[in-house]
C-alpha positions as CSV (number, residue, x, y, z in Angstrom):
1,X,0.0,0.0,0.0
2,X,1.6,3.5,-1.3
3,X,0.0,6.5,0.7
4,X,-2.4,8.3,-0.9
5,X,0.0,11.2,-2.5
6,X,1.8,7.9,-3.7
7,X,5.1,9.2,-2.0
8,X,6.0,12.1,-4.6
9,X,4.8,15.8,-4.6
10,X,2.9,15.5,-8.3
11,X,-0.5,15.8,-9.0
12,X,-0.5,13.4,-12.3
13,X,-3.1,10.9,-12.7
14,X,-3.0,9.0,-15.8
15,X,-5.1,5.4,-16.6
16,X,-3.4,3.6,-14.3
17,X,-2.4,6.2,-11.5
18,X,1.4,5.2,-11.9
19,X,2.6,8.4,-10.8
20,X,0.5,8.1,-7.2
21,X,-1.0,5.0,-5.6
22,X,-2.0,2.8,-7.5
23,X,-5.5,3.8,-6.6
24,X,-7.8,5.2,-9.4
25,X,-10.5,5.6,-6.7
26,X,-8.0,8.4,-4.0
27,X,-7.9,11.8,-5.3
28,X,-5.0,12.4,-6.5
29,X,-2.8,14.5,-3.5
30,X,0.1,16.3,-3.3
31,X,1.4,15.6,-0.2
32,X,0.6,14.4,3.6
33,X,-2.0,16.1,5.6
34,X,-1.6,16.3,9.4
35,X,-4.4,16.8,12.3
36,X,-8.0,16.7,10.9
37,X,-8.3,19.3,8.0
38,X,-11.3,19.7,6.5
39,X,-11.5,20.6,2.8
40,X,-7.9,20.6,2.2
41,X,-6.9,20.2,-1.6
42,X,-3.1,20.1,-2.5
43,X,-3.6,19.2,-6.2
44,X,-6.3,22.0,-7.0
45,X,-6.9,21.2,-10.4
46,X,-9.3,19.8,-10.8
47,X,-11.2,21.9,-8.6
48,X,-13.7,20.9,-6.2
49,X,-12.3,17.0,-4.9
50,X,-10.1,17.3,-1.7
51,X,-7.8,15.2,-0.6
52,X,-9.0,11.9,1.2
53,X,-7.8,12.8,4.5
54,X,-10.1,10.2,6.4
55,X,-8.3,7.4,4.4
56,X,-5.8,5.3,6.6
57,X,-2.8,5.4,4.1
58,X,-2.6,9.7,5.4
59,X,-0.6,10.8,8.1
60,X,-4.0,12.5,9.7
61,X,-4.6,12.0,13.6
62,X,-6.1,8.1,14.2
63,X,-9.8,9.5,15.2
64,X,-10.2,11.2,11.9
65,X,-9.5,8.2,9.6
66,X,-12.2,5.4,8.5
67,X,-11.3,4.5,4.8
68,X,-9.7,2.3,2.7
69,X,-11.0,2.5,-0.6
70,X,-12.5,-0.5,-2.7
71,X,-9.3,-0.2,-5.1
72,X,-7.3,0.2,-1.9
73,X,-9.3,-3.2,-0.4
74,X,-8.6,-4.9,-4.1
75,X,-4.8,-3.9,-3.4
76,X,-4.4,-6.1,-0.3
77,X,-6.6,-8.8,-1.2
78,X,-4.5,-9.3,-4.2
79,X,-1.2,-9.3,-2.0
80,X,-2.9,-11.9,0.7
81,X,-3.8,-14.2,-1.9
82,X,-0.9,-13.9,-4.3
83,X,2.3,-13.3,-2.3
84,X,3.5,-16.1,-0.7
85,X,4.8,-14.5,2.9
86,X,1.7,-12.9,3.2
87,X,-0.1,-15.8,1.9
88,X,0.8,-17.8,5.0
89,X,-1.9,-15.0,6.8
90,X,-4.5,-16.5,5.2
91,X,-4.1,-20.6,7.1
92,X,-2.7,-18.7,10.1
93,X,-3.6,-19.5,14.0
94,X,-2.4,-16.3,15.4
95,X,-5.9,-16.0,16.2
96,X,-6.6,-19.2,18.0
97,X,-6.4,-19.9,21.8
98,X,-2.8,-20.7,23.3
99,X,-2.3,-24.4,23.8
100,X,-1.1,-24.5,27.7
101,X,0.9,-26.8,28.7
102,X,2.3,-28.2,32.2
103,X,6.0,-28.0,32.1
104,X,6.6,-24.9,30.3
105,X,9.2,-22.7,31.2
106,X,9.7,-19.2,29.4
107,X,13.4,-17.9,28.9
108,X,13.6,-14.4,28.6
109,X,16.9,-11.6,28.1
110,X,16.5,-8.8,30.7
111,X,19.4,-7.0,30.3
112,X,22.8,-8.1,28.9
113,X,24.8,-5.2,31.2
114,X,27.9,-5.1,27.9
115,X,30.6,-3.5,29.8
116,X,30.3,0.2,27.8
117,X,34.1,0.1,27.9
118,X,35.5,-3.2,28.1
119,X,35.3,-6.9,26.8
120,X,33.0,-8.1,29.2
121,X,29.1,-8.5,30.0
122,X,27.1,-9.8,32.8
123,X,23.6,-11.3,31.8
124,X,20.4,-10.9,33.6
125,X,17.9,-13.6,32.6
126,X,14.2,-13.5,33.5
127,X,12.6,-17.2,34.5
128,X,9.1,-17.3,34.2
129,X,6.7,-20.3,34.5
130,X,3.7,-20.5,31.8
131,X,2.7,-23.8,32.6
132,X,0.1,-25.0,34.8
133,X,2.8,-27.5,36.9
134,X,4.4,-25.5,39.7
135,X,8.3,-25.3,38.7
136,X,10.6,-26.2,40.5
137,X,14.2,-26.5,39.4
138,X,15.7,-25.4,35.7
139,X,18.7,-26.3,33.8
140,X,19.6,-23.1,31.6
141,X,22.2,-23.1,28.7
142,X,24.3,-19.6,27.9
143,X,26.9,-19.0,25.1
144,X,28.5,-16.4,22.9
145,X,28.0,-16.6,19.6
146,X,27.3,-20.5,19.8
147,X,30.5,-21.4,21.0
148,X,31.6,-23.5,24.2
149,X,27.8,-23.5,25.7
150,X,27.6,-23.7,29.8
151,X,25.1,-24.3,32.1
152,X,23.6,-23.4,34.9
153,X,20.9,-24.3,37.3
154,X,17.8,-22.2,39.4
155,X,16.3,-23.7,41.9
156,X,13.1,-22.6,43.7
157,X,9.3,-22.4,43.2
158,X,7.3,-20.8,40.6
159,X,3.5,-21.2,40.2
160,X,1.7,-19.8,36.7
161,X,2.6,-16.5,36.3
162,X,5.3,-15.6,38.5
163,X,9.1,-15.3,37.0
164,X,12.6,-15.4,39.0
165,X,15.3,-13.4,38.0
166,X,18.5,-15.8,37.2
167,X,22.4,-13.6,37.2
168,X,24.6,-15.1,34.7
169,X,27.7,-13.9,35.8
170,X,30.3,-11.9,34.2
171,X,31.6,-13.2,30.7
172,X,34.3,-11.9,28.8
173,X,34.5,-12.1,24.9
174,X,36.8,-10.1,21.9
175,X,35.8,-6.8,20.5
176,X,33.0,-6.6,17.2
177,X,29.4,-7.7,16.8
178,X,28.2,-10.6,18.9
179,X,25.2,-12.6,20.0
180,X,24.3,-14.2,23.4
181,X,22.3,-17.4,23.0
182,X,20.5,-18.9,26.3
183,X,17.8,-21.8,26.4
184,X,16.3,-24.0,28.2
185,X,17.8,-27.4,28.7
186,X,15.2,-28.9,30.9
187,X,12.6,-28.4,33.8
188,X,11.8,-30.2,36.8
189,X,14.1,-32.5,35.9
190,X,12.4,-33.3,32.3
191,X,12.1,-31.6,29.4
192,X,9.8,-28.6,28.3
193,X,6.9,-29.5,26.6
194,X,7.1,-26.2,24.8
195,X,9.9,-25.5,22.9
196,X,8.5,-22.3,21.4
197,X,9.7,-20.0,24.0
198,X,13.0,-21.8,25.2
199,X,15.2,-19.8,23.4
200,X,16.2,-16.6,23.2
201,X,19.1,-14.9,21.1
202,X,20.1,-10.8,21.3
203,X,23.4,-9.5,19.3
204,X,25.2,-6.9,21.2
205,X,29.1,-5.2,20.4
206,X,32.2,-5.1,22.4
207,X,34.1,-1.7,21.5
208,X,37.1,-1.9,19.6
209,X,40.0,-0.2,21.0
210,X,42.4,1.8,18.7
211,X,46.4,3.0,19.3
212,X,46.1,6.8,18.1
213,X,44.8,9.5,20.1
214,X,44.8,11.5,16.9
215,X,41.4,11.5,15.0
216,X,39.7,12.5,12.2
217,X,36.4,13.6,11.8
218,X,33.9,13.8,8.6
219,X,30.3,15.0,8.3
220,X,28.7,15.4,5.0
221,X,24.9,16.5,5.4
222,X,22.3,15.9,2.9
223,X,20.0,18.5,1.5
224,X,18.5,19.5,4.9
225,X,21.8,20.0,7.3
226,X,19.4,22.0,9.8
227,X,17.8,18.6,10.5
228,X,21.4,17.1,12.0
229,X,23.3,17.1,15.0
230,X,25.8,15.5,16.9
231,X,28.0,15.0,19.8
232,X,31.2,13.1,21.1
233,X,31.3,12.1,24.3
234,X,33.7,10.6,26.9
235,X,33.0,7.9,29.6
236,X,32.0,9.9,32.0
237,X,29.5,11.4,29.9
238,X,30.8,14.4,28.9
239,X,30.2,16.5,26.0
240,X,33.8,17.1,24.4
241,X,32.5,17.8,20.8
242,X,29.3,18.9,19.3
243,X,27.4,20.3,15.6
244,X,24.1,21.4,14.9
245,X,22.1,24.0,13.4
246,X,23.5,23.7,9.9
247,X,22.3,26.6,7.0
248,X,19.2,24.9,4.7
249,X,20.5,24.1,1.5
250,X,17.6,22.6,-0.3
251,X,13.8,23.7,-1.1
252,X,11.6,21.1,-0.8
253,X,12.7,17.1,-1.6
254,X,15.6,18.5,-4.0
255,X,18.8,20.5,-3.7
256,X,22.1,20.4,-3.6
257,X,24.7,18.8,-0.8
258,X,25.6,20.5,2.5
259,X,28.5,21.2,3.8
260,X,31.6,18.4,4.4
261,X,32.4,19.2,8.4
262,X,35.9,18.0,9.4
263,X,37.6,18.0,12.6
264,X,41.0,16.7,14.1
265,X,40.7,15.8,17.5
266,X,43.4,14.4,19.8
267,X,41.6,12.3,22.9
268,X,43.0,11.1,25.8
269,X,44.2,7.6,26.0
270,X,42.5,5.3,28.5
271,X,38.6,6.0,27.9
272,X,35.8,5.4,25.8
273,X,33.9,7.6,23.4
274,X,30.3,7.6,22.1
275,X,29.4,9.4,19.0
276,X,25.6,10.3,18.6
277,X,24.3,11.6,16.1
278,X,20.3,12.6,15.3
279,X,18.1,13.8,12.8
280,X,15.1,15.7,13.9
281,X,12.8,14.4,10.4
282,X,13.8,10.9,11.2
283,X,15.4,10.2,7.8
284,X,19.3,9.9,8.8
285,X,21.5,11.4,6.1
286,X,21.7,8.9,3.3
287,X,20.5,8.3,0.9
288,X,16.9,9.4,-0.5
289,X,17.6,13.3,0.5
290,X,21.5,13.1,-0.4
291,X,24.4,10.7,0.0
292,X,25.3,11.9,3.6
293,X,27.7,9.9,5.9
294,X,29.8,10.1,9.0
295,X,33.1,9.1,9.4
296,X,35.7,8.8,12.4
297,X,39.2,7.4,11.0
298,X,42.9,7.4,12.1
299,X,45.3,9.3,10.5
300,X,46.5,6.3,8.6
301,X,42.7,5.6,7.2
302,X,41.4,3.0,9.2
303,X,38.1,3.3,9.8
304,X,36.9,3.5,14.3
305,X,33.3,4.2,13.4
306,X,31.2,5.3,10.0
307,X,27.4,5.2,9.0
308,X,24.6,8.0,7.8
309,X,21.6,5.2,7.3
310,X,19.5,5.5,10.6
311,X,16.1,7.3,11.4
312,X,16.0,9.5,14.3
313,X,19.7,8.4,16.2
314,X,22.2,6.5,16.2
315,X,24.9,5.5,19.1
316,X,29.0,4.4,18.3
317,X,31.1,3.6,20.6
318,X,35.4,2.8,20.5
319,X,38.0,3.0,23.0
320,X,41.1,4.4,22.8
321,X,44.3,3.4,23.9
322,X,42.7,1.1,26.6
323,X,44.7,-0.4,29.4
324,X,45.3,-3.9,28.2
325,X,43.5,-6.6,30.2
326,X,45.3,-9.9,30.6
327,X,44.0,-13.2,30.9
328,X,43.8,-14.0,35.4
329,X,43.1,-17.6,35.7
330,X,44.1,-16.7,39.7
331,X,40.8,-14.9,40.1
332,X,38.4,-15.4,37.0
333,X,35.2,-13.8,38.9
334,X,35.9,-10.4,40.0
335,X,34.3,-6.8,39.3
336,X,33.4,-2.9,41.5
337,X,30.7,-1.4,42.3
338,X,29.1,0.8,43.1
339,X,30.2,1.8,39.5
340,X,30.0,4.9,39.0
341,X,30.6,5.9,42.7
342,X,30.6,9.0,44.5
343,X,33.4,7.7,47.3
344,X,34.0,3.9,48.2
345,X,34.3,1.7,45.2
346,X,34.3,-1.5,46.5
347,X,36.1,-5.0,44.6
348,X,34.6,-8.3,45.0
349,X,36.3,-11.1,44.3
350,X,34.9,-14.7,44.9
351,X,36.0,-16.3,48.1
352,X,37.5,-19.9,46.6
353,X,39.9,-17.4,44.0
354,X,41.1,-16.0,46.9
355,X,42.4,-12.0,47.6
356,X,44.7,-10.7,44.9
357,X,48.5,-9.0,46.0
358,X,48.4,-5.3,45.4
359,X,46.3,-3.3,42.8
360,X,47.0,0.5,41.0
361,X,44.7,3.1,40.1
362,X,45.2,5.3,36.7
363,X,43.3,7.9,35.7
364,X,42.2,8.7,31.5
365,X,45.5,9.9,30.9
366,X,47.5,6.4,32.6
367,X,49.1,8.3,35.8
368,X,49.0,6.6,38.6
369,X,46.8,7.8,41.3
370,X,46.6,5.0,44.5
371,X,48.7,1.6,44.4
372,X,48.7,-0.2,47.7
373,X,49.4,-4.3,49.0
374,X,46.3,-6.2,49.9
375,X,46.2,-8.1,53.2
376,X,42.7,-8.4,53.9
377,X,39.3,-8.1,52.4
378,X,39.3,-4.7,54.0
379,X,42.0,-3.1,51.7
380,X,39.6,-4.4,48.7
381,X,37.1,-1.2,49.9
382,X,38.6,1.8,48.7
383,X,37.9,5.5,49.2
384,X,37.5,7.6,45.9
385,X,35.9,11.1,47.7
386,X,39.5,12.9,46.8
387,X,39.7,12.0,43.2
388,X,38.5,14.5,40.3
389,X,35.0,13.4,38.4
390,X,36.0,11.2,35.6
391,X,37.0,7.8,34.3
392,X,39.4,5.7,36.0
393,X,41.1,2.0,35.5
394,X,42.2,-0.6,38.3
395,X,45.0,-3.0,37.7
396,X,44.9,-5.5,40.2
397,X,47.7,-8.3,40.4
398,X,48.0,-11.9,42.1
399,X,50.5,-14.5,40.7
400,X,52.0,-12.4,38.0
401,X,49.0,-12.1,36.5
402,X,46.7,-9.1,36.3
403,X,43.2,-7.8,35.3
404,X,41.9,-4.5,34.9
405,X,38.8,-2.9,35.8
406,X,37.3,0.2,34.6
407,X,35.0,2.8,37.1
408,X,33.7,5.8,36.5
409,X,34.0,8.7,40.1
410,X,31.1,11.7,40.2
């Protein structure tokens, strides 16, 4: 279905309305209407048929519209019965009453906490029982990208309707695109009788970290520049870079290119960055109003982040110059928090890894702040209330290994 201006600003209507929507029976319209207008006519000529702006294919508020037109019906009756993935509408059960079943658990991704700075994430899972057999116990599968699945196991008691809350745990993974699978493996002891809802699968991105503290900056708007802006942020949330406002280049759906916007910047090693950028018509910058694009590169070309094809915003983060993170096989579970704090950061670390030897603060720019020998538990609480507002990075040591942690003080 092609809305009833057929998605161009002409007025032509020719034997088979191929220049509009495909719809003898819609006056032929110029463009959207908005509200409830009464009597509006954007294609005048000829005179006296206004624009359908009860029809449902106009951008008019949801109380005034209650039309589709026989042509319009014809449209999608021909499409249900003639297109094969929406012929599958036609023999489907979306409609029908749920089968229930007894043992049926229901997996669910709550939130996957990706470490906005780091290689790692900690999983929150949500439990709930759909069945009409109280569950008991649950066996629940977790891997990255498919690879090297684990287990683990909730215990409890959950009649219909109520859910538990299951922690993975932190995990650590590469930088670039992944996915975090998690199923069910079995309930009660047996297995699911539903299989529809034991799996669940959501792609998240570690950061990449890059060597140069020099980068470079591109912006190319499309036709309407006034509809962009951005900012760069670092970890701590700060606003180190922003555009907006740019002159109007275009007059209606055609014009010429904006401007090209480029920027060195040098940022401090040791942090992360986010670059946002937004478009108030909701259209990105490429590629049906111009060829727009953003670009963040290294001197010697590679690219950290690029895009232009969103709708309203669009998030990138990368890291630069990160303190490297080894691999501590002496203490594998171990994280701080509060994080961000406001004065005691705390580290746990799990009781049979035992407490590590000594750890060192840096701050963004990799001086060291605190370094100290730990002894007891006690040392592993650590005031922050003198330190400046910003990122910082914990190196903690046992064994002649280390790890490295990353909090945020404000």
């Amino acid at each position: 279905m092609y809305h009833i201006w057929g998605d161009n600003n002409n007025c032509i209507v020719d034997a088979t309305d191929s220049q509009q929507d495909f719809c003898l029976d819609t006056p032929a319209a110029a463009n959207e209407n908005y509200g409830c207008p009464i009597g509006v006519d954007s294609c005048p000529t000829p005179a006296g048929i206004p624009d359908m702006v009860q029809n449902y294919m106009d951008y008019t508020n949801d109380a005034c519209m209650n039309i589709f037109t026989q042509n319009q019906k014809t449209r999608m009756l021909a499409v249900l019965n003639s297109f094969p993935r929406r012929l599958q509408l036609l023999t489907s059960n979306g409609c029908q009453p749920l089968e229930t079943f007894g043992l049926d658990g229901n997996i669910g991704i709550t939130n996957l906490n990706v470490s906005p700075c780091g290689t790692t994430l900690s999983p929150v899972l949500s439990f709930e029982n759909v069945g009409t057999t109280t569950l008991t116990s649950a066996v629940i599968s977790y891997s990255i990208d498919g690879n090297n699945p684990q287990t683990i196991s909730w215990s409890g008691s959950l009649t219909t309707g109520q859910s538990a809350t299951i922690n993975v745990g932190t995990l650590s993974t590469t930088s670039g695109p992944h996915t975090f699978n998690v199923s069910i493996v079995s309930v009660n002891g047996q297995a699911d009788q539903n299989s529809f809802n034991n799996t669940r699968n959501q792609a998240f991105t570690i950061v990449s970290n890059f060597s140069s503290n020099i980068v470079n900056f591109r912006l190319q708007l499309d036709f309407f520049g006034e509809e962009t802006s951005w900012t760069l942020k670092n970890g701590a949330g700060t606003t180190l870079y922003s555009g907006g406002n740019y002159p109007v280049t275009t007059t209606g759906n055609t014009g010429v290119m904006g401007a090209l916007i480029q920027a060195s910047w040098n940022l401090p090693s040791n942090d992360c960055y986010t670059f946002t950028i937004n478009d108030s018509y909701s259209d990105g910058i490429c590629c049906q109003y111009g060829a727009g694009y953003y670009d963040i590169k290294t001197p010697s070309g590679e690219v950290i982040i690029s895009g232009g094809t969103f709708t309203n915003t669009e998030s990138k983060s990368f890291a630069i110059n990160l303190l490297s993170v080894g691999e501590v096989t002496a203490f594998e579970e171990m994280y701080v928090y509060p994080n961000p704090t406001n004065d005691l950061l705390n580290v746990f670390v799990s009781a049979e890894n035992g407490l590590p030897e000594s750890y060192i603060i840096y701050n963004a720019l990799g001086q060291v702040v605190a370094n100290r020998s730990i002894h007891s538990s006690v040392d592993l609480s650590i005031s922050t209330a003198n330190y400046s507002n910003g990122v910082y990075f914990i190196k903690l040591t046992k064994d002649n290994q280390s790890k490295t942690l990353r909090f945020i003080k404000n």
